[in-house]
C-alpha positions as CSV (number, residue, x, y, z in Angstrom):
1,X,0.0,0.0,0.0
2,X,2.7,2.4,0.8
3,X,4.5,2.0,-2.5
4,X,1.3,2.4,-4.5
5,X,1.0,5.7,-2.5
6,X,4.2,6.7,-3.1
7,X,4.2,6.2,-6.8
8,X,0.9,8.1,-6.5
9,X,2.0,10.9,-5.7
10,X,5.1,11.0,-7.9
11,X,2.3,10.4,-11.0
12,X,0.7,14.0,-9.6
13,X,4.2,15.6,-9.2
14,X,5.2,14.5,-12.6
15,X,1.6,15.8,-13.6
16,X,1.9,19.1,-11.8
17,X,5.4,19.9,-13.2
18,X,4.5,19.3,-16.7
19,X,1.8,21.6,-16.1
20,X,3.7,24.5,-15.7
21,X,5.9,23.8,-18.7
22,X,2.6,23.6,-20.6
23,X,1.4,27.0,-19.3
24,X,1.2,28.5,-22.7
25,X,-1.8,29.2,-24.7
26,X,-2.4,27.2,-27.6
27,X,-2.6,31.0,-30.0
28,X,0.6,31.1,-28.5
29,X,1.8,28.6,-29.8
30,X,1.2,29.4,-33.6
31,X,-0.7,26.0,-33.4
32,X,-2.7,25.2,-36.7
33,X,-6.2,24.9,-37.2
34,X,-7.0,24.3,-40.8
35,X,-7.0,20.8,-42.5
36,X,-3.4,20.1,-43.5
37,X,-2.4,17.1,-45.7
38,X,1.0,15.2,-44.5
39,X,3.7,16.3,-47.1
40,X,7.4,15.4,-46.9
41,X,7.0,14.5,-42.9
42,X,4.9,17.4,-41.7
43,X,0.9,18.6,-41.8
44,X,1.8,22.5,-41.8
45,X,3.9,22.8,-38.3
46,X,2.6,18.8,-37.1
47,X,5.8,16.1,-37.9
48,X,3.4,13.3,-39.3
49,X,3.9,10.1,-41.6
50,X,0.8,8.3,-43.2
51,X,-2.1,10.4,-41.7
52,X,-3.2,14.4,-42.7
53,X,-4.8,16.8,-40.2
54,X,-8.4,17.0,-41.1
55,X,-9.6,19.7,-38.4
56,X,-8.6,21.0,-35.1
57,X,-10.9,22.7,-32.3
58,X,-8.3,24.4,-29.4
59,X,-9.3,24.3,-26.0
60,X,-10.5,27.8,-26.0
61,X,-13.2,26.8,-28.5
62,X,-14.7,24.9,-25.4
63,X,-14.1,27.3,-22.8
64,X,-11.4,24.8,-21.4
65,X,-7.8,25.0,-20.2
66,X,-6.9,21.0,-20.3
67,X,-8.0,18.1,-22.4
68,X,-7.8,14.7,-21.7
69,X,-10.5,11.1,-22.5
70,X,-11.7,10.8,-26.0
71,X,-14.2,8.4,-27.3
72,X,-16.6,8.8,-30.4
73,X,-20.4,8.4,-31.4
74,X,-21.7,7.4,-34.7
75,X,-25.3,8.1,-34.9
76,X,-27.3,5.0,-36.1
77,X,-30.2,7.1,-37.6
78,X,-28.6,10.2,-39.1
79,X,-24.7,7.9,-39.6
80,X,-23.4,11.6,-38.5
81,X,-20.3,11.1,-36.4
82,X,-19.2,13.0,-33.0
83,X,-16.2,13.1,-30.9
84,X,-16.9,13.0,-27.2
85,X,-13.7,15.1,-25.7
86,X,-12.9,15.3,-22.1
87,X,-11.9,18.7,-21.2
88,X,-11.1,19.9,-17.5
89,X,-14.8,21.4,-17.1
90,X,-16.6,18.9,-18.4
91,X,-17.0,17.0,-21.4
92,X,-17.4,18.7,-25.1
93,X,-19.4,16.7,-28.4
94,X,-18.2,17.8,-32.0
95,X,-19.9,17.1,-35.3
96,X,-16.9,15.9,-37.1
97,X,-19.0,14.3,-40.0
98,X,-17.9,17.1,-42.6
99,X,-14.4,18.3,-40.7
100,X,-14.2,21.3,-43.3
101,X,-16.9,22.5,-40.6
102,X,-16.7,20.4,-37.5
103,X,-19.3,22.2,-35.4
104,X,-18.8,22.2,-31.4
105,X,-22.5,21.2,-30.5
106,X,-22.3,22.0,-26.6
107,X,-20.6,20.3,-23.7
108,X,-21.8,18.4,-20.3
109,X,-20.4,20.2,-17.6
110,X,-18.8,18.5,-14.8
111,X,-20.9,17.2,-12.2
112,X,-18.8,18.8,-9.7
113,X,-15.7,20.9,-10.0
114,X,-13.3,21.2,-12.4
115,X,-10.6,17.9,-12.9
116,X,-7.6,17.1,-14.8
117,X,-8.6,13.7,-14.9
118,X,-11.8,12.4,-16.8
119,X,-13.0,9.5,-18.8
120,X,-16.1,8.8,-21.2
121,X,-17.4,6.0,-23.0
122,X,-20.5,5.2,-24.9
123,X,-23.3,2.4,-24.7
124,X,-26.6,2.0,-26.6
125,X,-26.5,5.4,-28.0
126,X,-25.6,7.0,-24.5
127,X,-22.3,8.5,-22.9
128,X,-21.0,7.8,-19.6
129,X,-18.6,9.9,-17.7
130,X,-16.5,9.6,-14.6
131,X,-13.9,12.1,-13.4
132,X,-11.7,12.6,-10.4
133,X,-13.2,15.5,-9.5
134,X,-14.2,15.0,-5.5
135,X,-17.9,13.1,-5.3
136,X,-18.2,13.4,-9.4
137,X,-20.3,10.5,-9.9
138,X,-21.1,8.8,-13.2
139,X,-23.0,11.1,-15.6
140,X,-25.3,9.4,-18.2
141,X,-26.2,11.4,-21.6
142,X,-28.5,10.6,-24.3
143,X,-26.5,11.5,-27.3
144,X,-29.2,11.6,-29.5
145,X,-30.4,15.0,-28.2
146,X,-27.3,15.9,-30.5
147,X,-29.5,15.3,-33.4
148,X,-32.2,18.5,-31.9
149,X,-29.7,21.3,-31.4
150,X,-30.6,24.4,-33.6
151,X,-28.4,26.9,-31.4
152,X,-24.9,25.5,-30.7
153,X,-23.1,25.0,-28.6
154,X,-25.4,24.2,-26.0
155,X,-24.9,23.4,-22.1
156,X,-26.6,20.4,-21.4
157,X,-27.9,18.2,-18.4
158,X,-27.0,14.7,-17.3
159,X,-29.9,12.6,-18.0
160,X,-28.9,10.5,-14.9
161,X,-26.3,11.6,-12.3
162,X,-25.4,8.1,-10.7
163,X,-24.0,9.1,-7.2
164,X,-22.9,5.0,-6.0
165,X,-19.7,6.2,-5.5
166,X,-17.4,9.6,-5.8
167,X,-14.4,9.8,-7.4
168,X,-13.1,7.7,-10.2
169,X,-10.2,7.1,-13.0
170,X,-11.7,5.2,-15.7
171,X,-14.8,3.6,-16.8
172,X,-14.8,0.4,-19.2
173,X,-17.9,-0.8,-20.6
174,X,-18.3,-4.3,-22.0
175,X,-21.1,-3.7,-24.6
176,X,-22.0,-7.3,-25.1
177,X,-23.5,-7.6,-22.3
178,X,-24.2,-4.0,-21.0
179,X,-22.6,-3.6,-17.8
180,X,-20.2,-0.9,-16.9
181,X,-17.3,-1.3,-14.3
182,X,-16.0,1.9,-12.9
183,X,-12.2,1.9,-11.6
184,X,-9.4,3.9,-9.4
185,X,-12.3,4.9,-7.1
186,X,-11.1,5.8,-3.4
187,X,-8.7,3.2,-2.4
188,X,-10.8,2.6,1.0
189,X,-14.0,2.4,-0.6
190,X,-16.2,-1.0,-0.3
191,X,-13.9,-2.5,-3.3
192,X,-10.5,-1.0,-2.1
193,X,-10.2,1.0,-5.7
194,X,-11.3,-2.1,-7.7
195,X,-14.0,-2.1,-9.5
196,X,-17.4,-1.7,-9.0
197,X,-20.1,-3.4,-11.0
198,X,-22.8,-1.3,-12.7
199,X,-26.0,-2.6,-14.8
200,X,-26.5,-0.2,-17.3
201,X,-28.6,-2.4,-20.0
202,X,-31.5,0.0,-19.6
203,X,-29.0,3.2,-19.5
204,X,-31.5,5.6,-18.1
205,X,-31.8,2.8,-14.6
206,X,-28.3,2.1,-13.8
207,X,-28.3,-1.0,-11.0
208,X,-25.0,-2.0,-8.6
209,X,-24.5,-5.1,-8.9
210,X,-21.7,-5.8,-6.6
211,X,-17.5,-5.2,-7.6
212,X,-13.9,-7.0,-7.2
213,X,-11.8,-5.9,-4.7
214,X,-9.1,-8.9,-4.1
215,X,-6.8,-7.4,-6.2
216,X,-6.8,-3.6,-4.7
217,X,-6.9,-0.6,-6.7
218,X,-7.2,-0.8,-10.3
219,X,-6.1,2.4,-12.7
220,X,-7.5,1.2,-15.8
221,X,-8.8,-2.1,-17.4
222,X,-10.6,-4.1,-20.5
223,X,-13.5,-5.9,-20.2
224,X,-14.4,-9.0,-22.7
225,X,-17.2,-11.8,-23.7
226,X,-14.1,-14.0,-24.2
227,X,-13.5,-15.9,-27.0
228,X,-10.3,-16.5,-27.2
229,X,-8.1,-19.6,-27.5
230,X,-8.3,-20.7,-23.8
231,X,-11.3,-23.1,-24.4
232,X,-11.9,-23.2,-20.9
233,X,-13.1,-19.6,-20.3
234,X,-15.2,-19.5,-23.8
235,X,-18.1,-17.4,-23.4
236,X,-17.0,-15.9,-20.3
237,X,-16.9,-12.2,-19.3
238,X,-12.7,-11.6,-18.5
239,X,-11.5,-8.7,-16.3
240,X,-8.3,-7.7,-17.4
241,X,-7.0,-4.8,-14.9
242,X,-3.9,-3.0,-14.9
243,X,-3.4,-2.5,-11.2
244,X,-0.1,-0.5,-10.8
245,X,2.2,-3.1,-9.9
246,X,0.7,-6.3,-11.9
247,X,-1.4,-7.0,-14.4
248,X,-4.9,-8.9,-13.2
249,X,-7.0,-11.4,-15.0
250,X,-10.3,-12.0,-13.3
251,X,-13.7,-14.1,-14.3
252,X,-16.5,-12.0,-13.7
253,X,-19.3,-13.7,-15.2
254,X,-20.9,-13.7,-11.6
255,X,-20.8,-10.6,-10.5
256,X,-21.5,-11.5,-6.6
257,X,-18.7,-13.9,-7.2
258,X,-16.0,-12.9,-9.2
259,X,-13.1,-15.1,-9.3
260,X,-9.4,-14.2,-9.8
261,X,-7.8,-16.5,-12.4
262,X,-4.2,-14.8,-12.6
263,X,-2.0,-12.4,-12.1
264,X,1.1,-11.2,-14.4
265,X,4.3,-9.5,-13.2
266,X,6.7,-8.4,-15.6
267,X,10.5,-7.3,-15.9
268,X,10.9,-3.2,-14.5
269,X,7.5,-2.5,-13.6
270,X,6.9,1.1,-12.7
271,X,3.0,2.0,-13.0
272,X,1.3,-0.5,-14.7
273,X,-1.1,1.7,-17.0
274,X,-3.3,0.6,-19.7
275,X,-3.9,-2.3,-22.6
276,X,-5.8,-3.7,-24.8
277,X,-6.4,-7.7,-26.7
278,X,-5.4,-8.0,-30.3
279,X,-9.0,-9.4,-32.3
280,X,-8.1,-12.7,-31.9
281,X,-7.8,-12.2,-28.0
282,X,-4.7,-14.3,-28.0
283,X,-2.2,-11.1,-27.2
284,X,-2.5,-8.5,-24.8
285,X,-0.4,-5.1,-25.4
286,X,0.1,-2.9,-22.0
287,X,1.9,0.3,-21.3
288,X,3.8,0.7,-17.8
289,X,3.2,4.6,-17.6
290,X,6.6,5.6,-15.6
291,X,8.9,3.2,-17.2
292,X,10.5,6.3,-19.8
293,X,10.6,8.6,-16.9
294,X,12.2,6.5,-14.2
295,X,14.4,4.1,-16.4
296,X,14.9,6.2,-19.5
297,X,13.4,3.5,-21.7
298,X,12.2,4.2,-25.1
299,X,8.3,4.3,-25.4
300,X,8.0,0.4,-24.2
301,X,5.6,-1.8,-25.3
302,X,5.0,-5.0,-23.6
303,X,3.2,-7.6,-25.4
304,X,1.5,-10.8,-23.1
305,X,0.6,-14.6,-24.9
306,X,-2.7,-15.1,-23.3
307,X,-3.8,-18.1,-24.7
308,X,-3.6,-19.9,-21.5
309,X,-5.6,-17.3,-19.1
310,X,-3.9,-19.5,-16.0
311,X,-1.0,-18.7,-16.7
312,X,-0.1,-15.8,-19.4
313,X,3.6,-14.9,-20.0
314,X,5.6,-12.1,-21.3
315,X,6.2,-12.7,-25.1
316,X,7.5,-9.6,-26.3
317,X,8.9,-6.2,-25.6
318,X,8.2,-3.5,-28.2
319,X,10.4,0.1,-27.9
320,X,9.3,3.1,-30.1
321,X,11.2,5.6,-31.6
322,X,11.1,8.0,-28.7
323,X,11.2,8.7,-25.2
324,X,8.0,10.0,-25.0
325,X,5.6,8.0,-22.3
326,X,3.0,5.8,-23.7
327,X,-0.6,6.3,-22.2
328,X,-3.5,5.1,-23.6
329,X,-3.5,2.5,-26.4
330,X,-6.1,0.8,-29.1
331,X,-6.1,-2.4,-31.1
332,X,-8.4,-2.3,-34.6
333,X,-7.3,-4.7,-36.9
334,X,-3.6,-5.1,-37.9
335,X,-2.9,-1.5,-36.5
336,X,-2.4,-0.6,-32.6
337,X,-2.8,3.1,-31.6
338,X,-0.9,4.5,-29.4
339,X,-1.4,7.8,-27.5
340,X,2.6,8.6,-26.9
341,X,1.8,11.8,-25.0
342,X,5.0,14.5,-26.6
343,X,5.3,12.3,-29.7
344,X,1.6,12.2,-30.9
345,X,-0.1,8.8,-31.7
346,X,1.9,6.3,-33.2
347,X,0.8,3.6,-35.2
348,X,1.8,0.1,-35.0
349,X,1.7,-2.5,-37.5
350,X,1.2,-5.8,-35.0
351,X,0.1,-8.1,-38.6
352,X,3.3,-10.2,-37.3
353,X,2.9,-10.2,-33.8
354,X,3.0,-14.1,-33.7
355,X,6.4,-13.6,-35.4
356,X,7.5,-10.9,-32.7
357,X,7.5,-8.5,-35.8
358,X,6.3,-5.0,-34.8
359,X,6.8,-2.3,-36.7
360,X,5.8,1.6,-37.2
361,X,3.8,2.3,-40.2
362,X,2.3,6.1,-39.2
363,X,2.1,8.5,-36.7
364,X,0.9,12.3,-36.4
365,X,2.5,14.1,-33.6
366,X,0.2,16.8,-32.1
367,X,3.1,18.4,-29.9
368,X,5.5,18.7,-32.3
369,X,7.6,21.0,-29.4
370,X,9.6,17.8,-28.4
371,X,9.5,14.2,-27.9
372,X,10.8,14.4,-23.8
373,X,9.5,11.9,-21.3
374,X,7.3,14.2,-20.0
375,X,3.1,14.5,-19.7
376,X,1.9,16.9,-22.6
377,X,0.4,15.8,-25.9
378,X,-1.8,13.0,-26.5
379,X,-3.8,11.6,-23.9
380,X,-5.9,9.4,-25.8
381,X,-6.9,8.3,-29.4
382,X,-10.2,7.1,-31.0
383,X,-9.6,5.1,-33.6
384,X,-12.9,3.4,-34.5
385,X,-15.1,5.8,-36.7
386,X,-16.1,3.6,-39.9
387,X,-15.2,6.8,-42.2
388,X,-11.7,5.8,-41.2
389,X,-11.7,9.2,-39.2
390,X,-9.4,9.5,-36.3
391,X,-9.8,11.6,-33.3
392,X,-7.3,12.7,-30.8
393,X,-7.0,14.3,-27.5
394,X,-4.7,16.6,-27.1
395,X,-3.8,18.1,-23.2
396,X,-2.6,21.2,-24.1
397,X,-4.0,22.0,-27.9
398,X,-7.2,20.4,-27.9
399,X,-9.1,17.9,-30.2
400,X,-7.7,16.9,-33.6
401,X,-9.3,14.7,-35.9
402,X,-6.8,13.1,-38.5
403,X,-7.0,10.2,-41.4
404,X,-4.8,8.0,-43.2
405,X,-3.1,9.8,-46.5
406,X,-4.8,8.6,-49.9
């Protein structure tokens, strides 16, 4: 417990410093905001390989002074597609569906007061957003009042402000089966930090349905329906947290009886972070969060063989071309990206991961500043949009949508 503390509070003190270096405002900057295709490694002032900056919406567009989460909506009725942005005051939706004229549409505010720390996902057509901000809550949204707005931006209201607990990291949905699980709550609350168990399959009644605690405080996680190559977990819902010092798998198909089925240690750990399966569920890529800053690694990569659940093992080690820390990172297809915070997203081609054989094909570097060890630039990346669309959220310069090059 006292270690976890401790690197805690160096996570914040890193955090705070950077802050200060970031102090500038984005006019200040010179930062772009008009659609830029990459040419000859650079999108106007952005160093970029592969992918061309559609649009970009600074922070003082929304009234805000930090960004962080990102997610996206595609509208099933009107196939119009929005980025949900996490800014320190709340959380912001854009039209990005013609980016010549992304239109901000209005923002959530926080349920409480302002936080540097906030995360959103989406679920039958609603957002759901947690922050650290003290007694926050999980706000529910029905994104389809998007669709109604005749005078943007607006300032909307939380459908549902769910108040079973206060302060939280991350949320992670598992849409199969609708239930949310909210994580890196207070570390003495009834699931130690672990996560607690939320029914949200009619969105507009969310219902606790109990939590997992045996494995303490969890900072992020995935939730599956497995149906990977472990035959002996087919069909089941798999917990796969990243708790700070170890990687945890957990069955929680039962949620008043969730079962641990292993935990993974791995060479240097510092803050173990976030990750995410390949498709095939057989690999699972995880970033350790103060690796780069504490042991001067390269952007590290660490790649898991899970196709025995009981017992997964270390299979690879990926470094990037920088220093710059890896944060948060998503698997769609043959690609991995990778929010690398001062080098932008990064964009791995994992076709030959069985082979060990991972390579860079693409990345578009947001802070183009430097590429320190250091917690500016890219928090997260949204890379899911069927228009091939990419949206990124950028701390200090806001939301950026970007595609591949033709």
């Amino acid at each position: 417990m006292k270690r976890t503390i401790l690197i805690f509070g160096l996570i914040f003190f890193i955090w705070s410093c950077s802050k200060k270096d970031s102090s500038k405002d984005e006019e200040n900057l010179g930062l772009e905001t008009e659609s830029k295709p990459c040419v000859n490694g650079m999108a106007g002032i952005y160093p970029c390989n592969g992918y061309d900056l559609l649009a970009r919406l600074p922070l003082s567009d929304f009234n805000a002074t930090k960004g962080n989460d990102i997610w996206g909506w595609t509208d099933p009725e009107t196939a119009k597609e929005y980025a949900i942005f996490g800014v320190d005051n709340g959380v912001v939706f854009v039209d990005i569906t013609d980016t010549e004229n992304a239109q901000y549409i209005g923002k959530l505010p926080t349920a409480t007061t302002a936080s540097t720390w906030r995360d959103v996902k989406v679920y039958k057509n609603y957002t759901f957003v947690v922050s650290e901000a003290e007694n926050h809550g999980m706000q529910i949204f029905d994104l389809t009042k998007l669709r109604s707005v005749t005078n943007a931006p607006e300032t909307f209201e939380a459908d549902v402000h769910y108040k079973g607990f206060g302060n939280a990291h991350n949320i992670v949905i598992n849409e199969d089966v609708g239930y949310a699980y909210v994580v890196g709550t207070q570390r003495d609350d009834a699931f130690l930090g672990g996560a607690h168990f939320i029914n949200i399959q009619d969105p507009m009644n969310p219902i606790a349905t109990g939590g997992y605690a045996a494995s303490g405080y969890t900072h992020d996680a995935q939730v599956v329906t497995y149906m990977g190559p472990d035959t002996d977990y087919t069909g089941k819902e798999i917990f796969i947290g990243a708790n700070e010092n170890q990687v945890v798998v957990a069955d929680v198909t039962d949620k008043l009886n969730p079962v641990e089925i292993s935990t993974v240690l791995y060479p240097n750990i510092e803050y173990t972070h976030q990750g995410w399966f390949t498709e095939n569920q057989k690999y699972f890529l995880l970033g350790d969060e103060l690796d780069e800053t504490k042991l001067g690694f390269k952007s590290r990569t660490l790649v898991f063989d899970f196709t025995d659940l009981d017992n997964p093992v270390l299979f690879h080690t990926y470094l990037g071309e920088s220093s710059a820390i890896d944060h948060n990172g998503y698997v769609k297809g043959d690609l991995f990206f990778l929010a690398n915070y001062t080098a932008g997203i990064r964009v791995l081609d994992i076709s030959g991961i069985n082979t060990k054989a991972i390579k860079e094909v693409g990345f578009f570097d947001t802070y183009p500043a430097h590429n320190n060890a250091d917690f500016n630039g890219v928090w997260s990346v949204y890379p899911y949009f069927n228009s091939g669309k990419i949206v990124i959220g950028d701390i200090n310069s806001g939301l950026f949508v970007v595609k591949k090059s033709d």
